[in-house]
N, C-alpha and C positions, 0 to 999 in steps of 0.2 A: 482159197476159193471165193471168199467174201469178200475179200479185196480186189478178186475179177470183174465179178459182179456188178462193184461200187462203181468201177471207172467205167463197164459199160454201160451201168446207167447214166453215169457224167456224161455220157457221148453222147447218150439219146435226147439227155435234156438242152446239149447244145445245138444238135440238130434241130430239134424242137425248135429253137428261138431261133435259128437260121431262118427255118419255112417261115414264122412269124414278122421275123423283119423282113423276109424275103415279098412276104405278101402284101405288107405295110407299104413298102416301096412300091412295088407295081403296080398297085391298085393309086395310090399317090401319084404317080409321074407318067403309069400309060393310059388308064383311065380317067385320071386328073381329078380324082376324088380330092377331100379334103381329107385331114390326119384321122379323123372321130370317123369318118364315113370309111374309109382304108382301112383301120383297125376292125371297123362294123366286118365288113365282106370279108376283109383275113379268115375271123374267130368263126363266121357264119360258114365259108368254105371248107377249112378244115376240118371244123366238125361234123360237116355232113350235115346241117339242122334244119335246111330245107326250109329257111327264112327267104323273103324277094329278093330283089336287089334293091340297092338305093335309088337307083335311076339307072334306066337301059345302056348297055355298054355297045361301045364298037367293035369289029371285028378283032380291034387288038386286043381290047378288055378279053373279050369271050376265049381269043387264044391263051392270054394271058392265065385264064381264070382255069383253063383245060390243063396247062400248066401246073399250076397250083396245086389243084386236085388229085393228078396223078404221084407227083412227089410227094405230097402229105399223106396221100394213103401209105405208101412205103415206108415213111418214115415215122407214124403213127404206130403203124401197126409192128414195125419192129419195137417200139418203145414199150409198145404194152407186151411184147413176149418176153421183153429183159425184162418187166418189172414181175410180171407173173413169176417168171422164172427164177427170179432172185428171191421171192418170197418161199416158193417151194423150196428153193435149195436149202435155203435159211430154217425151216421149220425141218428139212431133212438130217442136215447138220447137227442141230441142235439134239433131233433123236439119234443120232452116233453117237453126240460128246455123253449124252447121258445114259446108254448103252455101255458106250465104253467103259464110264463112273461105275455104274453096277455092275460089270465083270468085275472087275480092277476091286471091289470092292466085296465081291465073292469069293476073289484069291485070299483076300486078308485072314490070318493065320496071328493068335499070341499080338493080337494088336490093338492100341489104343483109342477110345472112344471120346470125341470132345464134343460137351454139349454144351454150344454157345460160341460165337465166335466174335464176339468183343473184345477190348482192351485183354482182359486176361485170358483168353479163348485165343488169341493170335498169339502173344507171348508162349504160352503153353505150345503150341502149333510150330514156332519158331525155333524153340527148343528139343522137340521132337524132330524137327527138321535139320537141325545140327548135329544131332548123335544118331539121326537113319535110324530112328523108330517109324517101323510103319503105323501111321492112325487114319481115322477119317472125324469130319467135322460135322456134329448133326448142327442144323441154321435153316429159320425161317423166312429170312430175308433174303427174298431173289437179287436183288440190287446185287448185296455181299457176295454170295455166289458168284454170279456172273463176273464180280470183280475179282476174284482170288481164285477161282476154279481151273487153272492154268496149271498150278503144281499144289494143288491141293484135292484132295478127296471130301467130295462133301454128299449131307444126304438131306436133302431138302424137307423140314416137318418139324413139328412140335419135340422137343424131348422126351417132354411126356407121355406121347404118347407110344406104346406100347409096339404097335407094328412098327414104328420108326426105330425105335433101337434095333428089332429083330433085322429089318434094312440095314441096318449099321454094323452087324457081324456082332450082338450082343452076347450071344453063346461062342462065339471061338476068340472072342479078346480076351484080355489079360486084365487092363487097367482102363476103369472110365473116371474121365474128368470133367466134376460138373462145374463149370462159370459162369451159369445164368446171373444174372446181376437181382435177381430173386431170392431171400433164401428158401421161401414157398417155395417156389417152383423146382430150384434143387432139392428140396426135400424129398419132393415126389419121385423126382429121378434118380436118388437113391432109392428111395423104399423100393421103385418098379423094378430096376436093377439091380435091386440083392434079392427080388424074390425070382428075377428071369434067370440068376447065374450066381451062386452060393456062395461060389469061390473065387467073385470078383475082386479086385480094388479097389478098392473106390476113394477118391481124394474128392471132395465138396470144396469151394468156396463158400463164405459166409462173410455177410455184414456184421452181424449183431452177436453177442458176447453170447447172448442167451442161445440163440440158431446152434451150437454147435454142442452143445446136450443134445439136442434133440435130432440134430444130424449125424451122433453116432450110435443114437438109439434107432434110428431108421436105417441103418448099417453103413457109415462110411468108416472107413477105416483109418482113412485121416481128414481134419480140416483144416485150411488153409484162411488166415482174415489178412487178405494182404493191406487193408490200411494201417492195420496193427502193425505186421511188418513194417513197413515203408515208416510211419512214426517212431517204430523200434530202431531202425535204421537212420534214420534222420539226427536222433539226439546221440546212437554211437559214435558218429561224427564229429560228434563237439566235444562228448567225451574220451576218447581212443580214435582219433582219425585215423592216424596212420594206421593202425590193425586193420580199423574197417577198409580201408583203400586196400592194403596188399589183400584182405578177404575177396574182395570186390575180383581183384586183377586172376585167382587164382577159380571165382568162379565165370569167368570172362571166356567164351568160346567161339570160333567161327570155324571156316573149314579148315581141321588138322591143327588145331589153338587150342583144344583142349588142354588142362592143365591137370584134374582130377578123373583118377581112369576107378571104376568099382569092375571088379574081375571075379569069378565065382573060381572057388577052390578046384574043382571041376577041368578047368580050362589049363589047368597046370599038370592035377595027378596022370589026365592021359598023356602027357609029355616025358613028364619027369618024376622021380620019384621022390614025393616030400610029403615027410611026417610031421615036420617043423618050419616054421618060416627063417628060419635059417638055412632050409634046405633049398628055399627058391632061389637065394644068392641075387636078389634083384639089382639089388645095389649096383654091385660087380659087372653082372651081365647087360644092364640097362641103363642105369641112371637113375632109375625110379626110387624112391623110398613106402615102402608100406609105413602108411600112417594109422591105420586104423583095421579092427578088423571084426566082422559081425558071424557070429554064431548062428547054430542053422534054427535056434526059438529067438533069432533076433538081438541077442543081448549086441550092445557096442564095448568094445575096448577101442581107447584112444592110447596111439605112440604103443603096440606091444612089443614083447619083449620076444628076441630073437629065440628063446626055445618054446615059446607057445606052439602047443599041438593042433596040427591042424584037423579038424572035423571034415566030414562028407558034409556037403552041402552047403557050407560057410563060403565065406568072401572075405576080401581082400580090399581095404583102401588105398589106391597107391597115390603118391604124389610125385609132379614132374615137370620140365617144361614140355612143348610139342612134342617135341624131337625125341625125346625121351619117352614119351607116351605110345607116339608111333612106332618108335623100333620092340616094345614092349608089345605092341599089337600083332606087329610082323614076325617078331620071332617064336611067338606061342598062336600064332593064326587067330589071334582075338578076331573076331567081326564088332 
């Protein structure tokens, strides 16, 4: 609709400069004005501004100038009802897209909260967007908005403040992630968010070594220092490259590229009947290898062993290529 619009205002502004040279000429060659005195009666004519003339015309002038007038109104006047009209539509639209945002963002159900939409705010977003987690993105910056709000959920406000998370579906999500490039101001958005919802998630960023005492006593459940990371990662490079590359490759994802699938125990026992991870036969049936496997108070085993009993509520790490991951999703109706 906005790209209707756009070209009918192109038209209007070429018409525009049609009447303009149109009347430049006329007033030039039947009147026999000079160029400055031709430009004068154009700008004065069209606009209606009820200035003299330069010097008395002749009957051609006068027709001429009857001319003028009558066409410049038409096409004045249509030029100011595209422009009118393309501003309504424009400020109309815009209350749809962000209508729409707020249903869209009413539905949201078990779903994740990102406050900050920076360098680790989009990464975080992109990753979410790879594995069809639903989230939305609280951000300040209209600019940003306006740039990424196409296949993104956003809510426009401060993190901190309080009615903006409630906007963000703070009581029916699961996990908020705070990336403010502050650790102040994540801090806040912790403390606000473990006292709006008890039994949030909560993962923080943090800069400072110190920040993340105090971000797990303001309740995050985890912190993240990605420069620590990324230097962590930098020198295992030089020390174990190869590991760190095949690590890299195995956490590498785009559409249907996953390589690591986490499955809850749950997703199996309604299927099939296993007491043991021997009993899921993944191997066999999939390609997949469980590599790992988490208890329902959290503990990790790595590489378990095939008669481990399975708990209610536990999970399941498996490893795989795509292919392997996919038919693993298709044949137990993983989502």
């Amino acid at each position: 609709m906005i790209q209707l619009f756009k070209s009918k205002i192109y038209l209007a502004l070429t018409l525009m400069l049609m009447v303009l040279a149109f009347g430049v000429l006329g007033y030039r060659f039947v009147a026999d004005y000079s160029w400055v005195d031709a430009l004068y009666m154009t700008i004065i004519t069209v606009t209606t501004v009820g200035f003299s003339e330069v010097r008395p015309m002749g009957p051609e002038g006068k027709i001429f100038t009857i001319i003028l007038i009558v066409t410049s109104v038409f096409i004045v006047g249509f030029a100011i009802s595209i422009v009118t009209e393309y501003l309504l539509s424009r400020n109309s639209v815009e209350l749809l897209k962000k209508k729409k945002m707020k249903n869209a963002i009413e539905n949201l159900n078990q779903h994740v909260v990102v406050c900050g939409f920076g360098r680790n705010g989009m990464q975080a977003a992109e990753k979410l967007k790879a594995y069809k987690r639903p989230f939305v993105v609280i951000e300040k910056e209209k600019e940003v908005i306006e740039r990424f709000s196409e296949d993104i959920l956003f809510v426009e406000g401060d993190a901190n403040d309080d009615d903006v998370l409630v906007e963000a579906g703070i009581e029916r999500a699961q996990y908020l992630i705070a990336t403010l490039p502050d650790d102040a101001a994540n801090l806040f958005v912790v403390l606000s968010a473990r006292q709006m919802k008890k039994n949030l998630f909560i993962i923080s960023r943090a800069s400072l070594v110190n920040s993340q005492k105090k971000l797990f006593l303001a309740g995050a459940n985890k912190v993240i220092m990605p420069d620590k990371i990324g230097g962590d990662h930098m020198a295992s490079l030089v020390v174990m490259p190869d590991l760190i590359t095949f690590m890299d490759k195995l956490s590498m994802e785009g559409e249907n590229t996953t390589n690591l699938e986490e499955v809850a125990i749950e997703d199996f026992a309604n299927q099939i009947d296993c007491n043991s991870l021997r009993d899921l036969d993944l191997r066999r049936k999939t390609g997949c290898t469980i590599i790992g496997y988490i208890s329902p108070d959290g503990d990790y085993t790595i590489n378990p062993e095939a008669d481990m009993k399975l708990q209610p509520k536990s999970k399941v790490i498996v490893l795989g290529r795509p292919e392997q991951i996919k038919k693993l999703n298709e044949m137990f109706n993983i989502e």
